[in-house]
C-alpha positions in Angstrom: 11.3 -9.9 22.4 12.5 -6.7 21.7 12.2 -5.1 18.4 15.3 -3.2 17.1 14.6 0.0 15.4 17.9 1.5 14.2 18.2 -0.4 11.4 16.7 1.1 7.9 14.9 -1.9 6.4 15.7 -3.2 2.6 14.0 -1.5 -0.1 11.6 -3.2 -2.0 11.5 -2.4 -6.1 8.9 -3.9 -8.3 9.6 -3.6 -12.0 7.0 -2.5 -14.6 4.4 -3.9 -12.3 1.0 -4.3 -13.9 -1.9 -4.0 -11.7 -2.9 -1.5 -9.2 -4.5 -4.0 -6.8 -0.8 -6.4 -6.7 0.7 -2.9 -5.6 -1.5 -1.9 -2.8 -1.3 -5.4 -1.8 2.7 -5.3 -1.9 2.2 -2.2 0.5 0.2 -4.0 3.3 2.4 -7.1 3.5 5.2 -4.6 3.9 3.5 -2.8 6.2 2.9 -5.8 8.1 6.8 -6.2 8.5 7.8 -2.9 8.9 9.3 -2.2 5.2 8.6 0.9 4.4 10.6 2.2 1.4 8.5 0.9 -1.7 10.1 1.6 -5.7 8.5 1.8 -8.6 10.1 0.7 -12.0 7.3 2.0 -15.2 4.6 0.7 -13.8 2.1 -0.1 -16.7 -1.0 2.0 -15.4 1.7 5.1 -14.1 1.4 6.3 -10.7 -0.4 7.3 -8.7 -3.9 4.4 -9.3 -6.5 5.0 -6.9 -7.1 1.0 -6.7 -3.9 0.4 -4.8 -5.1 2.4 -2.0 -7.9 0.1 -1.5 -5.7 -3.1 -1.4 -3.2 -1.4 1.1 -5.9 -1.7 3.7 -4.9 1.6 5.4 -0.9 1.4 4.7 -1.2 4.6 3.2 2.4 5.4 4.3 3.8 3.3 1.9 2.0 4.3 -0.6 2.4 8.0 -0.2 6.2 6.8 0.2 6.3 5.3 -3.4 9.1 6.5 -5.6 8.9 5.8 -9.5 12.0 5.3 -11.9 12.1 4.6 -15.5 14.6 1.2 -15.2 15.8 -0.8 -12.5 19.7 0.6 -12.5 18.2 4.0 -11.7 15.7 2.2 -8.7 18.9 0.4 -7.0 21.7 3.4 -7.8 22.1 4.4 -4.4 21.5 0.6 -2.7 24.7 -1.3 -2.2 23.3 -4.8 -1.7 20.4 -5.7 -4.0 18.9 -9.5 -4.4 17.0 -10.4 -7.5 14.1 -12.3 -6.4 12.9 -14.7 -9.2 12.0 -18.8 -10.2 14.0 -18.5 -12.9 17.9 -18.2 -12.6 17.8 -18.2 -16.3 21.4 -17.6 -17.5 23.3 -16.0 -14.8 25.7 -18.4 -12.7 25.2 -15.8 -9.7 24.8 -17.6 -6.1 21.0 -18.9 -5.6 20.1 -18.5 -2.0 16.1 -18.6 0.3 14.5 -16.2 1.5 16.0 -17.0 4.8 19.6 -17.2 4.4 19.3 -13.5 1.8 17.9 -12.3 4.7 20.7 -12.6 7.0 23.3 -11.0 4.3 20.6 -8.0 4.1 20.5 -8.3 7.8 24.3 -8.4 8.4 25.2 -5.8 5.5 22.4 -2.8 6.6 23.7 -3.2 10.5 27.2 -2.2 8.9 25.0 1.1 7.5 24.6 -0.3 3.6 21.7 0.4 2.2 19.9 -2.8 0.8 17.0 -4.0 -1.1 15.3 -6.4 -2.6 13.7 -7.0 -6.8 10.4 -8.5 -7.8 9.9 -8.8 -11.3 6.4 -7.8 -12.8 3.0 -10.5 -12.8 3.8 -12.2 -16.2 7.0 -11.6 -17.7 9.3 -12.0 -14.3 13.1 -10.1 -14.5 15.1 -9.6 -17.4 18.6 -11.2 -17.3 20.2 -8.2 -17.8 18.6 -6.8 -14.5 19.1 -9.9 -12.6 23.1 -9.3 -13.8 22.7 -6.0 -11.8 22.4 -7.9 -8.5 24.3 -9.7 -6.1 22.5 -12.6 -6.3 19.4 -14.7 -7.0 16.4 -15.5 -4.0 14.6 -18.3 -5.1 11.4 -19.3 -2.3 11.4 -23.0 -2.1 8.6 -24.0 -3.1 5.9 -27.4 -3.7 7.0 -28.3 -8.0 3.4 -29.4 -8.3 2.2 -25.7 -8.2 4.8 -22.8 -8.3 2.2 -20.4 -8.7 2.9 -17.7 -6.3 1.4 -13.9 -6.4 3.7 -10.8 -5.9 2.6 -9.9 -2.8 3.1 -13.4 -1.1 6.6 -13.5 -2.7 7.1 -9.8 -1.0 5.5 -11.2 2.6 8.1 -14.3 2.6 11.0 -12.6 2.4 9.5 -9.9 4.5 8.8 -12.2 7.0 12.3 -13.6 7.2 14.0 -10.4 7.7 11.1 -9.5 10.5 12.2 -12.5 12.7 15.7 -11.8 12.2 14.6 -7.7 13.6 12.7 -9.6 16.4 15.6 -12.3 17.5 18.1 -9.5 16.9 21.0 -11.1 16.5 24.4 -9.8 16.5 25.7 -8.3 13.0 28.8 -10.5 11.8 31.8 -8.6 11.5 32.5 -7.0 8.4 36.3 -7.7 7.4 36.5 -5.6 4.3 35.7 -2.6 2.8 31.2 -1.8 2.0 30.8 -2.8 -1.9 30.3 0.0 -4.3 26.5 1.2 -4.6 24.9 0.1 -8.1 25.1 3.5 -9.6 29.1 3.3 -9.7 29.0 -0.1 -10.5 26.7 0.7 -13.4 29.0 3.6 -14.3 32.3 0.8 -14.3 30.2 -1.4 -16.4 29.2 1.0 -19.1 32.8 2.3 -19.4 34.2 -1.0 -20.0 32.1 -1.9 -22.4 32.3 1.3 -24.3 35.8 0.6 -24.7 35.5 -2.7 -25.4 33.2 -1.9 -28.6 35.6 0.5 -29.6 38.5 -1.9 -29.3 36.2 -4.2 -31.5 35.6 -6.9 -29.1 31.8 -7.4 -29.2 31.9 -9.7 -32.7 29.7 -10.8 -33.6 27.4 -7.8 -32.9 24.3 -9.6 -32.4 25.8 -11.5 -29.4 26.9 -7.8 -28.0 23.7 -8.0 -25.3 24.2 -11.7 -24.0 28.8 -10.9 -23.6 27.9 -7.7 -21.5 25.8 -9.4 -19.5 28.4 -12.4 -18.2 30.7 -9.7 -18.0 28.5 -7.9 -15.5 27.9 -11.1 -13.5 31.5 -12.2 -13.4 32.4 -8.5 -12.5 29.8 -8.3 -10.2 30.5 -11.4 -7.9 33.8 -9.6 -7.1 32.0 -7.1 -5.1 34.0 -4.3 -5.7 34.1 -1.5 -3.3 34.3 2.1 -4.0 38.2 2.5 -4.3 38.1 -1.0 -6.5 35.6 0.9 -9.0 38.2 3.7 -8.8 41.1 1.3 -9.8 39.6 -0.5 -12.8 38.1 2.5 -14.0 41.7 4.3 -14.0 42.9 1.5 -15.8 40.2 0.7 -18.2 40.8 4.7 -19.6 44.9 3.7 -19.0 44.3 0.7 -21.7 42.0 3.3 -24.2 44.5 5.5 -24.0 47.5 3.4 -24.9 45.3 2.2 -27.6 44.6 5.8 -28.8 48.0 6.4 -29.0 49.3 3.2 -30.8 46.6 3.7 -33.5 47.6 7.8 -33.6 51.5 6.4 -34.4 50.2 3.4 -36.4 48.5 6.8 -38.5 51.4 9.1 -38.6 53.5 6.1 -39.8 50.9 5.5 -42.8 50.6 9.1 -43.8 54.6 9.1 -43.8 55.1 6.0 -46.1 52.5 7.5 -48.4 53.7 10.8 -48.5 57.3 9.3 -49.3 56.3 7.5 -51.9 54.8 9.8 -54.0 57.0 11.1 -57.2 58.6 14.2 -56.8 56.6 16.6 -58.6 57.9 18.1 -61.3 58.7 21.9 -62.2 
């Protein structure tokens, strides 16, 4: 078989990872597959820890490679597709796929020149749903009920492996019909607009169920896959709405101070 080489492998980003010894290990498996670009999200310890370097077992490439960011929308900002590897769907209604069939879209969406990745949520507490709500969808590994106990470096080797044998069979790149989606940093940029607006407008009520409304509104915008020119659009008419708002409440004010002024007596001489 012939290995194909032109294609830039997904990224893999691990947030707030705990142990130095679960990193290193991450970086072998992925130097076993040929993964190479390896993300830090606040890793408890910082970076670098010496202890990883033992448990690469000489994949010191990866290591020296590793980038560190202080949240997961600034780790995926310039990735386009990003999968949110986890047991636990939680609340999201985003598409659930395997290891195997994420691996084609990654495959598919990196041979039209996206850049892709893939999330792994730290040893105990797993993702947050408002992370997960960031991706475009969920990869859950199909495994045996009876134990579900799986490490983060075997979660990181399964769905390594997958997109190995798809490198190794190389098979042709489906056709890409529309336009690339939008990467996560202009998605993230559409998302804190709208919802800027939307608090000002007074639409997050009560305010204690502010957190759980942005997220569905970040899941149901994000299945759209919006491409760059999309994020353009509802951005121009997000600030179109705010400012037809700004200007019915600046006339709604002018009309106020008018009927008050009018109605005070005339002021004697």
């Amino acid at each position: 078989m012939s290995v194909s080489t032109d294609l830039t492998p997904p990224a893999v980003i691990l947030d707030k990872p705990q142990m130095a010894e679960n990193i290193g290990a991450v970086a072998r498996v992925m130097a076993n597959f040929g993964l190479t670009d390896l993300r830090l999200v606040s890793p408890r310890d910082g970076w670098p820890q010496e202890r990883a370097w033992a448990t690469a077992s000489g994949a010191d490439w990866v290591l020296e490679g590793v980038r560190v960011f202080d949240s997961v929308g600034e780790a995926i900002a310039d990735l386009k597709t990003v999968f949110a590897t986890t047991a636990r769907p939680r609340e999201t209604r985003q598409p659930v796929r395997t290891p195997r069939e994420s691996s084609r879209i990654l495959y598919d969406d990196t041979a039209s020149g996206l850049k892709t990745g893939l999330l792994f949520g730290g040893e105990r507490a797993g993702l947050e749903t408002t992370d997960i709500a960031l991706c475009a969808g969920i990869v859950t590994i199909p495994i045996d009920p009876k134990h579900h106990s799986l490490n983060l470096a075997q979660a990181v080797a399964i769905n390594a492996y997958e997109w190995r044998t798809l490198i190794l069979d190389a098979p042709p790149p489906r056709f890409r019909d529309s336009d690339p989606p939008a990467s996560n940093d202009l998605l993230i940029g559409m998302y804190e607009h709208l919802e800027e607006e939307l608090e000002n407008g007074g639409f997050f009520y009560p305010p204690e169920k502010k957190r759980s409304m942005s997220q569905n509104l970040r899941v149901m915008l994000g299945r759209a896959a919006f491409s760059e020119q999309e994020v353009a659009t509802m951005r121009g008419a997000i600030h179109a709405l705010a400012r037809g708002r700004g200007r019915v409440l600046a006339k709604l004010a002018a009309e106020r101070a008018k009927a008050s002024s009018s109605s005070e007596p005339p002021r004697g001489e």
